[in-house]
C-alpha positions as CSV (number, residue, x, y, z in Angstrom):
1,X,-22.0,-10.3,-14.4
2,X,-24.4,-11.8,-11.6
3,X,-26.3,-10.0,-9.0
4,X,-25.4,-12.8,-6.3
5,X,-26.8,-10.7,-3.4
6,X,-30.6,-9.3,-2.8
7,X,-30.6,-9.3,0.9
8,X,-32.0,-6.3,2.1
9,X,-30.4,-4.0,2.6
10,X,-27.3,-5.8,1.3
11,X,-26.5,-6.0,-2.4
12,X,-23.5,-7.9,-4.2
13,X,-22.5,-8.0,-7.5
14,X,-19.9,-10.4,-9.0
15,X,-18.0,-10.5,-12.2
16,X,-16.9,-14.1,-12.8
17,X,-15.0,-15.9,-15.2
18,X,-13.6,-19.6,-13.7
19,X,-14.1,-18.0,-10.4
20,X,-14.5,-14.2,-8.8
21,X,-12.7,-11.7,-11.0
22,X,-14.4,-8.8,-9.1
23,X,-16.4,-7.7,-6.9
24,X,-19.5,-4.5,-6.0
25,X,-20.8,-4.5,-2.1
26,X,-23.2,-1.8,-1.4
27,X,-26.2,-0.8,0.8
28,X,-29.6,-0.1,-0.9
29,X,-31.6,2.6,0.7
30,X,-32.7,6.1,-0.3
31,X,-29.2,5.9,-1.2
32,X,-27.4,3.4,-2.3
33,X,-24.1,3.0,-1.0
34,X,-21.4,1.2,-2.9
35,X,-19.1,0.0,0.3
36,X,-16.6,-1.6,-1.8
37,X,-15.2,-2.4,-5.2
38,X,-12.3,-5.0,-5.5
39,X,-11.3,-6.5,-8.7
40,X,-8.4,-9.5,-8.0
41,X,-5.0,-8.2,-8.7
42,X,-4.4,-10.2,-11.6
43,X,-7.1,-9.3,-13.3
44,X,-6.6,-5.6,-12.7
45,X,-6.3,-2.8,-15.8
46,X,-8.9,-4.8,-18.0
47,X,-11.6,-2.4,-17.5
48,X,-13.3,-5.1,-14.7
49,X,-13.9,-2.5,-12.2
50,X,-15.5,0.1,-14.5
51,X,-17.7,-3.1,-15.9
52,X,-19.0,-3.4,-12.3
53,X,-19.6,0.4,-11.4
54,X,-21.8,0.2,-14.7
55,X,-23.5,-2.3,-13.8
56,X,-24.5,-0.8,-10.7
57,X,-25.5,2.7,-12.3
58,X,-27.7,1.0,-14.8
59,X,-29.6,-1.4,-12.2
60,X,-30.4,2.1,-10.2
61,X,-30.7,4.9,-13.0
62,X,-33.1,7.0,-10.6
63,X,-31.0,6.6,-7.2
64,X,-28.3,8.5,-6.0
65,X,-25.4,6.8,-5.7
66,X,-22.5,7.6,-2.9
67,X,-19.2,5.9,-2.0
68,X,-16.2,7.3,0.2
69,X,-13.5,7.6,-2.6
70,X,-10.7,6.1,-0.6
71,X,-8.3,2.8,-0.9
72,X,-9.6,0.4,2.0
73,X,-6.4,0.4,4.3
74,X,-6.1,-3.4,4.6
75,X,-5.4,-4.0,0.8
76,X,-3.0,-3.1,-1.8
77,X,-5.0,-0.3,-4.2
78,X,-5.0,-0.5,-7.5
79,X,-5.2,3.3,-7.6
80,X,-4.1,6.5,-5.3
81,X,-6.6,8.4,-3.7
82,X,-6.4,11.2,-6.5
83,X,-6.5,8.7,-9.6
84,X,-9.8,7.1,-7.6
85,X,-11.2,10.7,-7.4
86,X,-10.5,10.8,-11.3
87,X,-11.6,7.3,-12.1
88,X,-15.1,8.4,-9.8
89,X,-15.6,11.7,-11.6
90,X,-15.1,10.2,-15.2
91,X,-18.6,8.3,-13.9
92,X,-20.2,11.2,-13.2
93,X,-19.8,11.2,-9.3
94,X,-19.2,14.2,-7.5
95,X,-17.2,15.0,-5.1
96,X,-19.5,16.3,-2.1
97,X,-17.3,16.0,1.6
98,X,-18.9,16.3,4.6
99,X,-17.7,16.7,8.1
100,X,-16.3,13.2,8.9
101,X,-16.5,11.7,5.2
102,X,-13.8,13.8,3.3
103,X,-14.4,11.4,0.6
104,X,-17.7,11.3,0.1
105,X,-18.9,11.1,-3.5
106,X,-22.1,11.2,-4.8
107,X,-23.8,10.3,-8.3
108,X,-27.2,12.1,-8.6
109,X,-30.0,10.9,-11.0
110,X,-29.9,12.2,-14.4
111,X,-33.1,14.7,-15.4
């Protein structure tokens, strides 16, 4: 895993094994916002994209964490919007919607 991306306020993270296997883009800020996870279709039910979610909980263990919880509408998801809800929740994101973000989910800090 490689942190390939400091630029503030950009931040991307890349799992690679003879080239990109997957991919973390998110925002840092008070919040940091993961904007997308992909992981390459043929590399997909290996456990890639919960290897990169990790990754980006561990690097920012006292900062809340939000994402909008919905397949990007110009690729072919991996997972429905209710097995994505799941998938969040199982790594302790909540689901907190606001007018305009239905599928905003947040991770808090731990005590």
């Amino acid at each position: 895993m490689k942190l390939v991306t400091t630029s503030y306020p950009e931040l991307v993270w890349e799992l690679l094994n003879d080239g990109v296997v997957g991919r973390v883009e998110a925002l840092d800020g008070e919040t940091v916002w993961i904007t997308r996870i992909n992981v390459q279709p043929g590399h997909r039910g290996r456990g890639y994209a919960s290897i990169l979610l990790r990754t980006v909980l561990a690097s920012y263990p006292d900062t809340p964490i939000g994402l909008a919880a919905a397949p990007l509408p110009d690729e072919s998801p991996a997972l429905d919007r209710g097995a994505l809800y799941a998938w969040y929740t199982r790594h302790g994101f909540v689901h907190m919607p606001m007018r305009g973000d239905p599928h905003r989910m947040l991770r808090l800090p731990g005590p």
